[in-house]
C-alpha positions as protocol buffer text, in pm:
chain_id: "A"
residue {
  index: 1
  type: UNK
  ca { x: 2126 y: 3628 z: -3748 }
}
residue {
  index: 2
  type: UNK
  ca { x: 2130 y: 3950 z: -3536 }
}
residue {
  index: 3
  type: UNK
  ca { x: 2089 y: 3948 z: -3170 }
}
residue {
  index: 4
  type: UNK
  ca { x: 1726 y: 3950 z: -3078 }
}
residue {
  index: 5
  type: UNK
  ca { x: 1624 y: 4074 z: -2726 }
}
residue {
  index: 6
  type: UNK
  ca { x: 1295 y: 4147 z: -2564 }
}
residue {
  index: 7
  type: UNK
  ca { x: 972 y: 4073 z: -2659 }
}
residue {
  index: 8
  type: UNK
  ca { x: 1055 y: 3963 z: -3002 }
}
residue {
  index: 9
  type: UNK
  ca { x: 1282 y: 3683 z: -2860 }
}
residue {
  index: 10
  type: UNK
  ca { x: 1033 y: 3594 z: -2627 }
}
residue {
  index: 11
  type: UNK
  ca { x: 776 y: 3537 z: -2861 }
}
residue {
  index: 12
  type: UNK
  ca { x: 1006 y: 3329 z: -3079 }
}
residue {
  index: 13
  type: UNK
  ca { x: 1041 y: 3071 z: -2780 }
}
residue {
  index: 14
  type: UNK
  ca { x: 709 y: 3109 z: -2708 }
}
residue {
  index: 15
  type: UNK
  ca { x: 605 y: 2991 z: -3079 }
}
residue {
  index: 16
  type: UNK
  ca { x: 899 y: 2684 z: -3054 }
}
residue {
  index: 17
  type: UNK
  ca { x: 729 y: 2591 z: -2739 }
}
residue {
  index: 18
  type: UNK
  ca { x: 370 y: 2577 z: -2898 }
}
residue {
  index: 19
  type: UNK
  ca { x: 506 y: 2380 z: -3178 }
}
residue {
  index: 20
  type: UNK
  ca { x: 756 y: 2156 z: -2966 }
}
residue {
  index: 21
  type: UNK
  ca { x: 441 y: 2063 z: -2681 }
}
residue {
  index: 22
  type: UNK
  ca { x: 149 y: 2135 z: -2843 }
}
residue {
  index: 23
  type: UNK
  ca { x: -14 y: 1818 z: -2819 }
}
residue {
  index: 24
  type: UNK
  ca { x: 39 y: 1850 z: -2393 }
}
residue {
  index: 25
  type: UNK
  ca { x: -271 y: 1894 z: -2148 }
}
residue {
  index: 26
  type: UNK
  ca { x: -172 y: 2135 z: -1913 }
}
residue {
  index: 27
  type: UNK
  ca { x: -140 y: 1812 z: -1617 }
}
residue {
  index: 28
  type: UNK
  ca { x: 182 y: 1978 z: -1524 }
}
residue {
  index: 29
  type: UNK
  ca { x: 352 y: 1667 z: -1673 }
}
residue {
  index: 30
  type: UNK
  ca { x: 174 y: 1438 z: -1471 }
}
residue {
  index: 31
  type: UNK
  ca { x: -1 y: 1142 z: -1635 }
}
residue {
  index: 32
  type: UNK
  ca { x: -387 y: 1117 z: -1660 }
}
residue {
  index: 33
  type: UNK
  ca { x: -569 y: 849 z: -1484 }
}
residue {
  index: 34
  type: UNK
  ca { x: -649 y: 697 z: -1789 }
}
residue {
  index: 35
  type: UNK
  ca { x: -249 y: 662 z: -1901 }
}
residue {
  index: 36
  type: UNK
  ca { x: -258 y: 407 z: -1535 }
}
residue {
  index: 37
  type: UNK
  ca { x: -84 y: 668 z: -1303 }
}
residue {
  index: 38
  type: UNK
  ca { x: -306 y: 914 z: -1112 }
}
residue {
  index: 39
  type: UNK
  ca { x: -297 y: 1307 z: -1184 }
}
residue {
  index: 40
  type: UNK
  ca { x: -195 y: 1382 z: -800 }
}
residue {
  index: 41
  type: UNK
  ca { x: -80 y: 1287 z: -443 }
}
residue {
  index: 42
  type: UNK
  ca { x: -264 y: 974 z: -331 }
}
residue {
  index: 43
  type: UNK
  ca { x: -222 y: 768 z: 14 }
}
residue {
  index: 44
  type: UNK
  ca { x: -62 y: 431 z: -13 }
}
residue {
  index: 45
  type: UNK
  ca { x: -306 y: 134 z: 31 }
}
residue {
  index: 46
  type: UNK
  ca { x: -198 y: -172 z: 245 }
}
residue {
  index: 47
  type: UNK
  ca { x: -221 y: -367 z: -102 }
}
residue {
  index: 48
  type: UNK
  ca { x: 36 y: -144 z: -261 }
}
residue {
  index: 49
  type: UNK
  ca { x: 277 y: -143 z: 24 }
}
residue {
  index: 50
  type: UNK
  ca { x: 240 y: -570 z: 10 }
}
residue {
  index: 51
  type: UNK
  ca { x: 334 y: -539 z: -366 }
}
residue {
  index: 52
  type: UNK
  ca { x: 599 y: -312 z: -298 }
}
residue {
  index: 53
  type: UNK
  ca { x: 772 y: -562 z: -21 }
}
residue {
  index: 54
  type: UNK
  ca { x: 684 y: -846 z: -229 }
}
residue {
  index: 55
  type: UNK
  ca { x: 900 y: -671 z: -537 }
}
residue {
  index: 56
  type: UNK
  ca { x: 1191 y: -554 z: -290 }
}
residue {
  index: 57
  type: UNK
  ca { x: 1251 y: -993 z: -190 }
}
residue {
  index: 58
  type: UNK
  ca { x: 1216 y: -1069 z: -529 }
}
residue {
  index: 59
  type: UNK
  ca { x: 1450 y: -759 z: -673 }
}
residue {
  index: 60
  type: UNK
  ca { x: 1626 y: -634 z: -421 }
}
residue {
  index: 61
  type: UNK
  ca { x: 1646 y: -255 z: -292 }
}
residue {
  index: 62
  type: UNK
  ca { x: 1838 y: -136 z: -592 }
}
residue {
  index: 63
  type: UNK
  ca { x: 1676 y: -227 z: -956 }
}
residue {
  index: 64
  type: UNK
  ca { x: 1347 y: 56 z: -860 }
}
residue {
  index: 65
  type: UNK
  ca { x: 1272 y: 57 z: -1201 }
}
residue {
  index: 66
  type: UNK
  ca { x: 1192 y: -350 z: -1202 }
}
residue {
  index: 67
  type: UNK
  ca { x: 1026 y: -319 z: -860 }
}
residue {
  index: 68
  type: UNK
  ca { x: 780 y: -42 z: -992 }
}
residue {
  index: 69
  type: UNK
  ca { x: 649 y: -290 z: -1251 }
}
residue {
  index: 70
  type: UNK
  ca { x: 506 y: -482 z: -1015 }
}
residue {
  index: 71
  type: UNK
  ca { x: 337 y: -196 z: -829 }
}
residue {
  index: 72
  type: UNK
  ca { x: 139 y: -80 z: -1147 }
}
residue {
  index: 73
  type: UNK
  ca { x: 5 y: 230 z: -972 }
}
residue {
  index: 74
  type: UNK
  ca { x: 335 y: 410 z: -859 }
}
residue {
  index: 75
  type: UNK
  ca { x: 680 y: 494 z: -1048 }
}
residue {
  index: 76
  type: UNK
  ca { x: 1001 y: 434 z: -957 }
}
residue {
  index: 77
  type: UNK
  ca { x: 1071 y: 746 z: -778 }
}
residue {
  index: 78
  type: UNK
  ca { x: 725 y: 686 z: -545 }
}
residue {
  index: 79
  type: UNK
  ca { x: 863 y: 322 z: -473 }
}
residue {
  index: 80
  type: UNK
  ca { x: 1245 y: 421 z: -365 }
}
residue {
  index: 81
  type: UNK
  ca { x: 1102 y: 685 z: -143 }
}
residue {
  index: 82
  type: UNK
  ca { x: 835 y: 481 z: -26 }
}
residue {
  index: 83
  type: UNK
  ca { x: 1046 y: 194 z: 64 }
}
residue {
  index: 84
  type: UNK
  ca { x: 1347 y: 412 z: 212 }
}
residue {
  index: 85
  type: UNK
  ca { x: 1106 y: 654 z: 480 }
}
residue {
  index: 86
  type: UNK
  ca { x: 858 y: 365 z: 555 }
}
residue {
  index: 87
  type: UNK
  ca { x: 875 y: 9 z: 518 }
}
residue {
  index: 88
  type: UNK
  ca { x: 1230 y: -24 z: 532 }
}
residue {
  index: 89
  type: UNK
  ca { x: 1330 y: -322 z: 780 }
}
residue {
  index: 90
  type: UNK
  ca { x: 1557 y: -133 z: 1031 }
}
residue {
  index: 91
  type: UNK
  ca { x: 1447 y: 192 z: 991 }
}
residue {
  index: 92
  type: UNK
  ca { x: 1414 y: 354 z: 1352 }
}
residue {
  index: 93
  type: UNK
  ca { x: 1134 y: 622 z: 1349 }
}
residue {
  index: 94
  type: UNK
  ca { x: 1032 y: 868 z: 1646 }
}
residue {
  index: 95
  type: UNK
  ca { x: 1255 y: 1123 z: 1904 }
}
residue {
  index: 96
  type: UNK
  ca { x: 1607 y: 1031 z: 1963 }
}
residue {
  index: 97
  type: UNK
  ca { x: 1710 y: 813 z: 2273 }
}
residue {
  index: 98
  type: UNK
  ca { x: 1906 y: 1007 z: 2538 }
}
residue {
  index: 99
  type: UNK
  ca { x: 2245 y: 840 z: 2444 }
}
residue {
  index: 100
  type: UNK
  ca { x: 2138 y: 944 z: 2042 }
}
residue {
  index: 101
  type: UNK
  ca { x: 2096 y: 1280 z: 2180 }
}
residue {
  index: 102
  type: UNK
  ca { x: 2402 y: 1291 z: 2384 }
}
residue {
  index: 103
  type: UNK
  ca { x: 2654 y: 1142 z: 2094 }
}
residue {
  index: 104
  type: UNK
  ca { x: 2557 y: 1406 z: 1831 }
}
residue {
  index: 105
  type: UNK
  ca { x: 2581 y: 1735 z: 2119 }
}
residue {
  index: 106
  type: UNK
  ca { x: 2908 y: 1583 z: 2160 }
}
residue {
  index: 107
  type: UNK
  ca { x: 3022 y: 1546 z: 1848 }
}
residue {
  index: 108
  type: UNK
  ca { x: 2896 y: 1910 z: 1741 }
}
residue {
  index: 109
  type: UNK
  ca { x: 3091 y: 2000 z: 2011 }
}
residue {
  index: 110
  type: UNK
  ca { x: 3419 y: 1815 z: 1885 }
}
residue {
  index: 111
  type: UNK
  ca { x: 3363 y: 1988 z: 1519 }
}
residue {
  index: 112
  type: UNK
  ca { x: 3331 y: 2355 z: 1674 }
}
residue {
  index: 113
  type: UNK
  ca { x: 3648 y: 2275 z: 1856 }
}
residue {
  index: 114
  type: UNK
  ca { x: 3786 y: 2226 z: 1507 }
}
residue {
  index: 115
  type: UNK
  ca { x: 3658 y: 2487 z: 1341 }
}
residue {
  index: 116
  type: UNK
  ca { x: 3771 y: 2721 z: 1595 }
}
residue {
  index: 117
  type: UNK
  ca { x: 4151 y: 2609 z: 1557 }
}
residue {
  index: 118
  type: UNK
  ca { x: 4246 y: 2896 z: 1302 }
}
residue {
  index: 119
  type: UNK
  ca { x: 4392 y: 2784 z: 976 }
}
residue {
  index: 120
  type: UNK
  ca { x: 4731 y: 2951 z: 1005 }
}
residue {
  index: 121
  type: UNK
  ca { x: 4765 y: 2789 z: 1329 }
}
residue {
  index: 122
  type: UNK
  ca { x: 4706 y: 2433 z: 1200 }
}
residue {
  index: 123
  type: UNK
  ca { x: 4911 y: 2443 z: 905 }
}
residue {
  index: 124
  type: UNK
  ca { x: 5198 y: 2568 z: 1128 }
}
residue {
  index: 125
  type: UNK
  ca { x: 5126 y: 2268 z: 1434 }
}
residue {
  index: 126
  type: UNK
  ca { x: 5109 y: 2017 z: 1121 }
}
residue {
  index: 127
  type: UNK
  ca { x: 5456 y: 2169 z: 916 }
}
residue {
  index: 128
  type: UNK
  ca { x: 5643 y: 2109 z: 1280 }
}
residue {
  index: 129
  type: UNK
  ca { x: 5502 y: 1791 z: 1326 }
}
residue {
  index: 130
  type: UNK
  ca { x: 5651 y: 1678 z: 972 }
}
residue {
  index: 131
  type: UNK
  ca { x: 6017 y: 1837 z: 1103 }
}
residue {
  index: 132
  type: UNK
  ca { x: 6012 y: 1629 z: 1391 }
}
């Protein structure tokens, strides 16, 4: 076929699309209530956070599409993220201690130092370290 440009092309997609998702709702992909997950952003409940822990002893931290069976409400995606930013055991939330603080300022400071070394002059210090 020739090469088709501009409008006409467009409306070709456009009628491939029509045909291809025509029997979509316009939820932007999202399920319906009805289909058991909800059409937007919701707040965890205590009751879905037990369910979640309760999955993660049985399952483990790793099989998140076995642990979101057993928290009917949420998919696998809203149970990794849910279990890795909140009810992870471990996790250490709130500002930085002092010695936190102080380790990463000096460790920025060790990678400028680095950086700053210019590449010419590193490859040279490294070639007459191997001739020594």
């Amino acid at each position: 076929g020739g090469d088709r440009s501009g409008p006409e092309r467009a409306g070709a997609w456009a009628r491939r699309a029509g045909r291809r998702h025509s029997g979509r709702r316009g939820t932007g992909g999202m399920k319906s209530p009805q289909q058991g997950k909800p059409a937007g952003p919701r707040h965890w409940t205590t009751e879905e956070d037990a369910l979640l822990r309760e999955a993660v002893k049985r399952h483990g931290p790793g099989n998140w599409r076995t642990v979101a069976t057993f928290v009917p409400s949420r998919s696998r995606t809203q149970c990794l993220q849910r279990w890795n930013k909140v009810l992870k055991p471990g996790l250490l939330k709130g500002p930085w201690s002092r010695e936190e603080d102080h380790l990463l300022r000096c460790l920025v400071e060790q990678s400028l130092q680095c950086l700053s070394t210019s590449p010419s002059k590193a490859t040279a210090d490294a070639d007459a370290d191997a001739d020594a």
